[in-house]
C-alpha positions as protocol buffer text, in pm:
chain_id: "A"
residue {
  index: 1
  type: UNK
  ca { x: -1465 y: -2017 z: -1309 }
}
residue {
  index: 2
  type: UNK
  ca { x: -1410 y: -1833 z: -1657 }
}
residue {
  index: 3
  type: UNK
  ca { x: -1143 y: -1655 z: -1687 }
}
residue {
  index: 4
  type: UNK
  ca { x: -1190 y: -1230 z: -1740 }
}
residue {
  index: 5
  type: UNK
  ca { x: -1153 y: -1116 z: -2135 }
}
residue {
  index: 6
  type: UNK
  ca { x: -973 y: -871 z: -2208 }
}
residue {
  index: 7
  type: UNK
  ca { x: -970 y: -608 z: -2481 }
}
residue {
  index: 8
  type: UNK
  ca { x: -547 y: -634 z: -2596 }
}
residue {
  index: 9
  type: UNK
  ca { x: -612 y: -1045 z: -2555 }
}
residue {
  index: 10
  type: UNK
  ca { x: -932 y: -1091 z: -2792 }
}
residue {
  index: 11
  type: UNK
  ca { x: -806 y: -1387 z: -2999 }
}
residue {
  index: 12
  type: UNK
  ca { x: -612 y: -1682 z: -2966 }
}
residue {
  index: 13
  type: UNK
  ca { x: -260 y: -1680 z: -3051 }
}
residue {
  index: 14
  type: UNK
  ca { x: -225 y: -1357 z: -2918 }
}
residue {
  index: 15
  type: UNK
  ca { x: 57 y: -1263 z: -2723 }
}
residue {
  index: 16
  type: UNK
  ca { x: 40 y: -953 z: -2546 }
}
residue {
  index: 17
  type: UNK
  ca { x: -68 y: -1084 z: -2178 }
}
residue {
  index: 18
  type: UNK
  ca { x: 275 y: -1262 z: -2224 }
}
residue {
  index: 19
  type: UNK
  ca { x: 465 y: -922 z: -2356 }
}
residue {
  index: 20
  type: UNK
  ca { x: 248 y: -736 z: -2019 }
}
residue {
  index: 21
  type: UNK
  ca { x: 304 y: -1014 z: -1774 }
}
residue {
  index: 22
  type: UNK
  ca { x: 732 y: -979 z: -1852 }
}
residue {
  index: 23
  type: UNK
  ca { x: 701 y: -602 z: -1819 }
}
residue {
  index: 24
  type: UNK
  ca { x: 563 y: -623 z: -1502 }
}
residue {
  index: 25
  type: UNK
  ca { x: 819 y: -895 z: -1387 }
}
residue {
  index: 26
  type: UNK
  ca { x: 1080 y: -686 z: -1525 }
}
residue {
  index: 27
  type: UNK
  ca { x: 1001 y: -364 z: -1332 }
}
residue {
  index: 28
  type: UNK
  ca { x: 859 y: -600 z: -974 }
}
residue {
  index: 29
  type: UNK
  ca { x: 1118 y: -854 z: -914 }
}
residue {
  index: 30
  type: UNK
  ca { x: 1448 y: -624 z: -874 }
}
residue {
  index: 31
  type: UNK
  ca { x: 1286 y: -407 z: -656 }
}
residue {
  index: 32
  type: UNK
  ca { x: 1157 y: -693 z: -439 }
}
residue {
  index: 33
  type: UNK
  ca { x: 1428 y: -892 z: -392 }
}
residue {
  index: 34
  type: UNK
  ca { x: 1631 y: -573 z: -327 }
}
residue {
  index: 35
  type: UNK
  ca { x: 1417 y: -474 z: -54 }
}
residue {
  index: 36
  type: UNK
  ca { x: 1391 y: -814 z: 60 }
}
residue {
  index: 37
  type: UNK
  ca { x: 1765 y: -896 z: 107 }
}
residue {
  index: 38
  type: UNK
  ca { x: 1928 y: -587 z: 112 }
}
residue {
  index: 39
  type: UNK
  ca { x: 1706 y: -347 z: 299 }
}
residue {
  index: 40
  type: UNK
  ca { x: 1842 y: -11 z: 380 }
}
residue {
  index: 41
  type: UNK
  ca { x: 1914 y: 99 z: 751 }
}
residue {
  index: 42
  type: UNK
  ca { x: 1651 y: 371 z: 762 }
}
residue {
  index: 43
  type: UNK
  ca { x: 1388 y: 177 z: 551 }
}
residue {
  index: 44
  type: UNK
  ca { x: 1184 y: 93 z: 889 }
}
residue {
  index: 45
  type: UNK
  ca { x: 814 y: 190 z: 786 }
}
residue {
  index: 46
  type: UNK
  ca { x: 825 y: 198 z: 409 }
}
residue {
  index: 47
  type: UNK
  ca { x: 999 y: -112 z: 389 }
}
residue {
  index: 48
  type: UNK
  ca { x: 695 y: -392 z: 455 }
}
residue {
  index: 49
  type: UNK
  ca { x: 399 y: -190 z: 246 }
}
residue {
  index: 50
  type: UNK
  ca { x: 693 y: -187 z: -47 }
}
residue {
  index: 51
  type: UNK
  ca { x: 744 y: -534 z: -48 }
}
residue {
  index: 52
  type: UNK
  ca { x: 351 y: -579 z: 3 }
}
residue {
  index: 53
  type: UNK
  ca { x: 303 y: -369 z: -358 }
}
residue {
  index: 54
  type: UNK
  ca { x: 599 y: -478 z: -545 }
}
residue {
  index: 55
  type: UNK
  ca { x: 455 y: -900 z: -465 }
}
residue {
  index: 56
  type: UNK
  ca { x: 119 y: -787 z: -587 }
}
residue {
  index: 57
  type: UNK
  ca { x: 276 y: -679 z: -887 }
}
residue {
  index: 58
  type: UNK
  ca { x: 499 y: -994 z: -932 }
}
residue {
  index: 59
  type: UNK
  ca { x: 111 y: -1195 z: -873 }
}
residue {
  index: 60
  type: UNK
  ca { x: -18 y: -982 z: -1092 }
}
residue {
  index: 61
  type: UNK
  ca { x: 270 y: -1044 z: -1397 }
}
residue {
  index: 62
  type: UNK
  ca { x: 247 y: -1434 z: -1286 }
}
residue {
  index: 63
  type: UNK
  ca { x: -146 y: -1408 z: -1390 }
}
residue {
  index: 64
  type: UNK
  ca { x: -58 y: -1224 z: -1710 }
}
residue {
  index: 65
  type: UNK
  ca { x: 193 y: -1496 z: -1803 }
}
residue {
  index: 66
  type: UNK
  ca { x: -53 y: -1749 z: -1749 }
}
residue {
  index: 67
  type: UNK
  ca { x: -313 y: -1620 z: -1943 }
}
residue {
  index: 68
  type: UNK
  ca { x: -51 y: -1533 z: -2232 }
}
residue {
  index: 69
  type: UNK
  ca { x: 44 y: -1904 z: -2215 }
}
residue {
  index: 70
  type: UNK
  ca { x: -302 y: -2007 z: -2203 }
}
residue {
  index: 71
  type: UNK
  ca { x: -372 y: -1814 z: -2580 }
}
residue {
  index: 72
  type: UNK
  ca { x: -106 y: -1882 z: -2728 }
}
residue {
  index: 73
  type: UNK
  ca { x: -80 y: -2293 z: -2671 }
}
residue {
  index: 74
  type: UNK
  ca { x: -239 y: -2562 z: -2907 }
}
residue {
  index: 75
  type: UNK
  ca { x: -502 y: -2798 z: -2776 }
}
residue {
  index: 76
  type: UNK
  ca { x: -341 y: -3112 z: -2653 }
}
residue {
  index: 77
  type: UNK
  ca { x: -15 y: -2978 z: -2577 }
}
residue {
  index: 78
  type: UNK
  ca { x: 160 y: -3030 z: -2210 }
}
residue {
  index: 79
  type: UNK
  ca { x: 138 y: -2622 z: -2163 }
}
residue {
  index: 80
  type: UNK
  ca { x: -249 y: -2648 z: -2299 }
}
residue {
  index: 81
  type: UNK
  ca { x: -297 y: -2914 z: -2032 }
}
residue {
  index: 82
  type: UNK
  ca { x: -69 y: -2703 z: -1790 }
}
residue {
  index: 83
  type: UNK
  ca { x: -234 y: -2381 z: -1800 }
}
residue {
  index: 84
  type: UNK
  ca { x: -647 y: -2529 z: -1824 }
}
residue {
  index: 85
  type: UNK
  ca { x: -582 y: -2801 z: -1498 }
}
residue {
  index: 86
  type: UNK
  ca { x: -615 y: -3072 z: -1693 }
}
residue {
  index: 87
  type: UNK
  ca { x: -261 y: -3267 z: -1626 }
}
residue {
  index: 88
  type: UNK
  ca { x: -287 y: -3598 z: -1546 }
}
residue {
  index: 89
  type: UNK
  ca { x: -604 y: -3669 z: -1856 }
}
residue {
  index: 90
  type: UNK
  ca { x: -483 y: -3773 z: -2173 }
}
């Protein structure tokens, strides 16, 4: 399956998935794990559609990363091999 192109990742090398994938980490993953382990007493409904949003957006900054990695590494590399499936080939 190819993977989508975007227009602010046109090139390799670039980094911005990377710089847009942390963002979106940055601004998920408190929020989550707050809600997750220290949910307020009168949270009852909001509580599982907010964790439901904020792990989309933590999937959605772990695809970003991904794709950021994928750009940016050199052919041959472990994260090259890492990031296209490819391992255990030499």
């Amino acid at each position: 399956m190819p993977w989508p192109k975007w227009t602010f990742a046109t090139e390799r090398g670039d980094f911005m998935p990377i710089l847009v994938g942390v963002i979106f980490l940055l601004v998920s993953l408190p929020g989550f794990l707050l809600v997750l382990f220290a949910p307020d007493r009168n949270s009852g409904v909001i509580g599982t559609p907010l964790l439901v949003i904020l792990g989309a957006g933590i999937l959605i900054a772990a695809g970003f990363i991904v794709m950021g990695i994928r750009l940016c590494s050199d052919p041959g590399s472990f994260t090259y091999r890492l990031t296209h499936g490819r391992i255990f080939s030499r």
